[in-house]
N, C-alpha and C positions, 0 to 999 in steps of 0.2 A: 436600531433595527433598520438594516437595508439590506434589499435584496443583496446577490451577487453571482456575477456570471463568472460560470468559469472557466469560458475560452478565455477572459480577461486574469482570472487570477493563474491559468497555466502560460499567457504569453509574459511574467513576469519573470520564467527563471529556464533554464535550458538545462541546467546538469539532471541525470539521471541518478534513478537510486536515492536522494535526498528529500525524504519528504518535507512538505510545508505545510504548516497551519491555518487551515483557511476557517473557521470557527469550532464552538466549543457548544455541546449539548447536553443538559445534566451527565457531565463527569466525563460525554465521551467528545472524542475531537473528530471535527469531518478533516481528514488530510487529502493532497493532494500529492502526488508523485508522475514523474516520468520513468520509463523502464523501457530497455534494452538492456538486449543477452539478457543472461541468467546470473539468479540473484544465491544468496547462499544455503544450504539446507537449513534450517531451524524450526522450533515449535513454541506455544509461549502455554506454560501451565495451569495458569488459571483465565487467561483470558483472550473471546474468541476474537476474531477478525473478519470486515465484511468490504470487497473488491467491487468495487464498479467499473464499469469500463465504460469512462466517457469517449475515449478516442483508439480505435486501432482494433487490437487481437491479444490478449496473454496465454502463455499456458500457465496451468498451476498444478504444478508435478506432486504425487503423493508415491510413498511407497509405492504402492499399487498401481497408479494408474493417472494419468495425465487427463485431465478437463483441460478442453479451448474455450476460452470466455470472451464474448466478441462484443462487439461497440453495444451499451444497451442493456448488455445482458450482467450481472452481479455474482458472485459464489461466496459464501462463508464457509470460513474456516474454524472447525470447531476447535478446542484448546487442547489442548496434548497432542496436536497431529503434527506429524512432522510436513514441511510443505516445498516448494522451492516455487516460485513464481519467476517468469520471464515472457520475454518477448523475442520477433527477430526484428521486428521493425519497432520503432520508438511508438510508444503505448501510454496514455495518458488515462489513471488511475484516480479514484477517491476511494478513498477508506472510511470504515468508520468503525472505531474502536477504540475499548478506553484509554483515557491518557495515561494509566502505569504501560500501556506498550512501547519497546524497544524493540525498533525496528529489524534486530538481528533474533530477537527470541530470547531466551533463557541462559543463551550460552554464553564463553568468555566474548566480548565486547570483542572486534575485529577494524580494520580501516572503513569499513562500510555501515557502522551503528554510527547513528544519531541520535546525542544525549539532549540536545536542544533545538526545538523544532523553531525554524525561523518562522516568522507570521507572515502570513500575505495582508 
């Protein structure tokens, strides 16, 4: 049991889109990501998804209609929505959702799914 910052576990890695494992909470994992541009359409079927914005701006595109989520502020995504999240400027995200999530959704696996989330 130790605290953890996470300016410190986000100055450990640069690439975007990749998320990383920064601990694990009955079954769900807190991750960490960077994001710039726009990430791919997907949705995941049985489980939701929850955005915090430690650093910057995202949008989180839906059919319908685009939320700004800004430094501070969090949204969840509930499971069967289709979503597309991005940024313009480089955005620093935590998640928190359970570990059967693939970061691309439900659909065929692409260059941008990560099957193993590195640990911070």
């Amino acid at each position: 049991m130790t605290k953890v910052s996470l300016a410190d576990k986000f100055a450990l890695f640069s690439e975007t889109w990749q998320p990383k494992l920064a601990g694990r909470v009955n079954g769900m994992d807190v991750r960490l990501v960077k994001i710039q541009g726009d990430f791919d359409w997907h949705s995941h079927a049985t489980e939701d998804e929850m955005f915090y914005v430690v650093k910057g701006e995202m949008r989180m595109a839906f059919r319908d209609r685009t939320e700004i989520v800004r430094e501070g502020e969090f949204i969840i995504v509930p499971h069967g929505t289709a979503h597309r999240p991005g940024a313009d400027e480089e955005c620093q995200i935590m998640l928190i959702e359970p570990s059967s999530v693939v970061n691309t959704g439900d659909g065929d696996a692409n260059a941008r799914t990560v099957t193993e989330l590195e640990e911070l």
